[in-house]
C-alpha angles and dihedrals in degrees: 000000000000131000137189112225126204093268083254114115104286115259096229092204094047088053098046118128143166124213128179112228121229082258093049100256110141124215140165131223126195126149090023097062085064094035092057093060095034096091088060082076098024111034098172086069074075096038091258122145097207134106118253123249099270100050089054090059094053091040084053089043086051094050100060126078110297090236091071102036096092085052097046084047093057096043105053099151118189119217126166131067101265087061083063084080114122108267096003096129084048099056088044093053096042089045098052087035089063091055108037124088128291122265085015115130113234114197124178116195118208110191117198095229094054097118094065090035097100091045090046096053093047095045087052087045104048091046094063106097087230090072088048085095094054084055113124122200128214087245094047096049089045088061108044107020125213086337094080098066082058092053098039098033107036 
């Protein structure tokens, strides 16, 4: 239902859709499917002081060795379900784009299966034999709360 604009004012007639309710009530929705994602790249709309996403890629990008940024520029790869908004990866390439260097390639790489991506990596990681120590029981947790991923983990 959401979708992720171009940052530019919503066209209200371009984002129009009509969608039938489980009860059979029909209603259309147009500016608010773009409103609703908008604060992923402008959290103050939602009085948050906080950079948007992509700001805190190129801030991440800025802060490596000079000598890899024009790699990790051209391998921005997406991975989590909020990224499966309509024209998420296009926002976050226009956006970076506008603020890396010029003459420097951006590529943001949108896999299929990004929505499980998060799920699939831990699941791979929590199954090597050399993660088994960073394993945190019910009980355990019971007993000591969040302070026991900082012991364990860290």
């Amino acid at each position: 239902m959401g979708l992720v604009g171009t940052g530019d004012a919503p066209d209200a007639a371009a984002l129009s859709t009509t969608y039938e309710l489980p009860d059979g009530e029909v209603i259309t929705v147009d500016t608010e499917r773009e409103r609703c994602t908008e604060p992923l790249f402008d959290p103050s709309l939602i009085g948050m002081e906080a950079e948007g996403v992509h700001m805190q890629v190129y801030n991440a990008i800025q802060k490596c060795d000079i000598d890899i940024r024009r790699d990790l520029y051209s391998h921005v790869v997406l991975s989590g379900g909020t990224t499966m908004f309509d024209g998420f990866q296009a926002r976050m390439q226009s956006e970076i784009a506008k603020r890396a260097p010029a003459g420097v390639k951006v590529r943001v790489i949108a896999p299929p299966e990004r929505k499980y991506a998060v799920w699939i990596g831990g699941s791979v990681l929590s199954s090597l034999s050399t993660f088994e120590q960073m394993w945190i029981t019910k009980a355990e947790y019971d007993e000591s709360g969040p302070s026991i991923v900082h012991r364990k983990c860290f």
